[in-house]
C-alpha positions in Angstrom: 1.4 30.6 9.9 2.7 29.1 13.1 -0.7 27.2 13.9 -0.4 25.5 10.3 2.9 24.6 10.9 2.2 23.2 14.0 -1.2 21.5 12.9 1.2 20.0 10.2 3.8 18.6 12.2 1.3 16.8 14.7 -0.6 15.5 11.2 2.8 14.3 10.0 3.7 12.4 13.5 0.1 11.2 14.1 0.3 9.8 10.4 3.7 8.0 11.1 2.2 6.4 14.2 -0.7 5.3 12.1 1.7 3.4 10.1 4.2 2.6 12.3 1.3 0.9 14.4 0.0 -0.9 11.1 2.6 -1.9 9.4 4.5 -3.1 11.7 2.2 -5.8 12.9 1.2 -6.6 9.1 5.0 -7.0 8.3 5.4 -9.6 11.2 2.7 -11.5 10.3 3.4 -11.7 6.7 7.1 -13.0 7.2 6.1 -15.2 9.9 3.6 -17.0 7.6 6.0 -17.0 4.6 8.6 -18.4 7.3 6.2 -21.1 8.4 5.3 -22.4 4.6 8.9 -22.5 4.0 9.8 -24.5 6.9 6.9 -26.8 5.7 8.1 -26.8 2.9 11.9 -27.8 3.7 10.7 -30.0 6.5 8.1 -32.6 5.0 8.0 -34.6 2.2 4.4 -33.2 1.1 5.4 -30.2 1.8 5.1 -29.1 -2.0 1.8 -28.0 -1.2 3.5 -25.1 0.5 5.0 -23.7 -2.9 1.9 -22.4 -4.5 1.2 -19.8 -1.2 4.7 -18.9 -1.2 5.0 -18.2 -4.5 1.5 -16.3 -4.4 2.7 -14.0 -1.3 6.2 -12.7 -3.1 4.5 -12.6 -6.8 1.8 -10.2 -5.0 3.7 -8.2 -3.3 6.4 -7.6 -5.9 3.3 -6.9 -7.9 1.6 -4.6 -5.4 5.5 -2.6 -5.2 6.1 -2.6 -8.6 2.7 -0.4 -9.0 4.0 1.8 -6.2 7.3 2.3 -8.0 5.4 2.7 -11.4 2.6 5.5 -9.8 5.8 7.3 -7.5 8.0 7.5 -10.7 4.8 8.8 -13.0 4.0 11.5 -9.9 0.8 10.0 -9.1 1.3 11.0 -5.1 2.5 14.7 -6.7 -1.4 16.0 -6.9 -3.8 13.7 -5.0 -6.2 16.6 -5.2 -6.2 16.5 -9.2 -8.5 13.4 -9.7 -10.7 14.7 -7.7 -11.6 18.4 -9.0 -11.2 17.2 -12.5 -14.0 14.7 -11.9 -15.8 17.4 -10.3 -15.3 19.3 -13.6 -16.1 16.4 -16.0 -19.5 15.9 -13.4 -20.4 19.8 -13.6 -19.4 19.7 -17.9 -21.8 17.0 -18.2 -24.9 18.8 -15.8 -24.3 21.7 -18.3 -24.9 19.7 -21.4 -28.5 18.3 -20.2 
């Protein structure tokens, strides 16, 4: 029991590295570029251009958390191994029927 404990705790750290080490990064760069169309945007008088990305960036990502929200509240993280066993059954139903 200690060892899987133990093998957990390191799985849970290495995993919040992963992210931290990811997201991070990704999360700079996204608000730098939405910072730089919006100074475009403010600063030059064709800066309309600079609309349609920024509009894009925040529509896809309150898109992309809205599904997160929607799959979290619906317990779509509560069984990740579900999908995968009933396909299995589904795959081994239909190699019976032939």
């Amino acid at each position: 029991m200690a060892s899987r404990e133990r093998s957990a705790k390191i799985r849970n750290r290495v995993t919040l590295i992963l992210a931290f080490l990811i997201l991070v990064p990704s999360m700079y760069g996204f608000v730098g570029k939405l910072l730089e169309f919006l100074q475009v945007f403010q600063g030059e008088a064709d800066g309309v251009f600079a609309i349609t990305p920024m509009l894009n960036y925040i529509l896809a990502s309150a898109g992309f958390f809205m599904l997160l929200l929607w799959a979290t509240a619906n317990g779509m993280f509560h069984d990740i191994e579900r999908p995968k066993d009933r396909m299995l059954q589904n795959e081994q139903f239909l190699d019976d029927q032939w």
